[in-house]
C-alpha positions in Angstrom: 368.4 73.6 194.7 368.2 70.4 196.4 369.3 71.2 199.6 365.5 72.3 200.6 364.6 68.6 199.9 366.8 67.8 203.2 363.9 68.4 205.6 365.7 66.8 208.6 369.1 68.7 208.2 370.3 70.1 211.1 374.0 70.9 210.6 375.4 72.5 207.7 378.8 74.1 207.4 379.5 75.8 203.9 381.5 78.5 205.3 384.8 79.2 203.2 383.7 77.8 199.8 383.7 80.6 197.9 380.4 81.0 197.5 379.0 84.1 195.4 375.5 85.5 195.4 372.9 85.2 197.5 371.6 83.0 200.0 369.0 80.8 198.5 365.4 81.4 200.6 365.0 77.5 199.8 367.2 77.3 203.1 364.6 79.1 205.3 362.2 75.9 204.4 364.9 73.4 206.4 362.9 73.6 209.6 365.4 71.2 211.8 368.0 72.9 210.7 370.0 74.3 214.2 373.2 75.2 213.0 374.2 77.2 209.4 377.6 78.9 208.9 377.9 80.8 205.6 381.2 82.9 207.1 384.5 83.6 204.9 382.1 83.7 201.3 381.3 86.0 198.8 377.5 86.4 199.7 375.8 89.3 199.0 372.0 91.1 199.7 369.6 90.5 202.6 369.4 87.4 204.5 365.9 86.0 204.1 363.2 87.8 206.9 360.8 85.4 208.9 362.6 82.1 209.3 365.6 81.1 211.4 368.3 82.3 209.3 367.9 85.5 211.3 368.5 82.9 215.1 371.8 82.2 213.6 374.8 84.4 215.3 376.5 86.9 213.5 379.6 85.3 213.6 378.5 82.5 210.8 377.7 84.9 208.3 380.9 87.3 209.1 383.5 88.0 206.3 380.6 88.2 203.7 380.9 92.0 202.8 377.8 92.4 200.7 375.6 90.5 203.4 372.9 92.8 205.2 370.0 92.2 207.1 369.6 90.6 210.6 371.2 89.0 212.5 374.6 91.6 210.9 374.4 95.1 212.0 374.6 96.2 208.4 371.1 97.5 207.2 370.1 96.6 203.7 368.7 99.6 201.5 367.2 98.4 198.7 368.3 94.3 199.1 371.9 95.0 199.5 374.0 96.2 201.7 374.6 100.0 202.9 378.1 100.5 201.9 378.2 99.6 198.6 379.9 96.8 196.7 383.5 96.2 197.4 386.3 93.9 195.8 388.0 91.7 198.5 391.3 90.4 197.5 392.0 87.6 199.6 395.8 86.3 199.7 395.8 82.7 198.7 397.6 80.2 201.9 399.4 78.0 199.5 400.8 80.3 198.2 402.5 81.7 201.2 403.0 77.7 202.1 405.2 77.1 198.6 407.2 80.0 199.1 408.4 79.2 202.6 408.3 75.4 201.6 410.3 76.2 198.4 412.5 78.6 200.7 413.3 76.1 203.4 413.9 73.7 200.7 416.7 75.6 199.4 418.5 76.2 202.3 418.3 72.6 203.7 420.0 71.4 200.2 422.6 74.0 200.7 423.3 73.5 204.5 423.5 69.9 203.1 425.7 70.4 200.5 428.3 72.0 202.0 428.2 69.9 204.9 429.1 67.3 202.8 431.3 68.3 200.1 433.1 71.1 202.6 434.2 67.9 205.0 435.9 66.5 202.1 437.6 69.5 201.2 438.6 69.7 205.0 439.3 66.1 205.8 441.8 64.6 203.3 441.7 61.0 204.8 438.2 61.5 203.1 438.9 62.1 199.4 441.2 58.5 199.2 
């Protein structure tokens, strides 16, 4: 991986990219680096011992069900997690944003519809 060639990296946010496995030891070698959120992935065994991964809160590796080690609560037995593998089934937000979208859509053309056509049918000075 590249990213241990960025020595002077400080920042870095990859938190909900839908990243699977686990985390690269390459980023305990980013000495500068003060700030790491990995949260809302799919990483999974022990966060690499002796660097500053372990600094980081707990809160920028959170939502990453496989993850063990410090800073988590969750102890690792034998690299990965105590409980056990487990499939997360995340509900995708565009898809609840089309289906209200698509929703709203519809009843804005019907609302519209009738308000148009329904005044014609009501006001006969209209339909001349």
């Amino acid at each position: 991986s590249n990213v241990g060639k960025l020595t002077s990296l400080e920042f870095l946010d990859l938190s909900q990219n839908q990243l699977v496995g686990s985390i690269p030891s390459i980023l305990a070698e980013i000495d500068r680096l003060t700030m790491l959120d990995l949260s809302h992935n799919y990483l999974s065994g022990k966060i690499p011992t002796g660097t500053q991964l372990q600094s980081f809160d707990a809160s920028k590796y959170e939502d990453n069900v496989d993850l063990c080690g410090p800073p988590l609560k969750e102890l690792c037995i034998g690299g990965m997690a105590r409980q056990g593998p487990t499939i997360k089934f995340q509900e995708d937000d565009n898809f609840i944003f089309n289906r209200e979208y698509y929703i709203s859509m519809t009843i804005g053309f019907v609302i519209s519809f009738w308000g148009v056509f329904g005044s014609i049918l009501i006001i006969r000075s209209w339909r001349h």
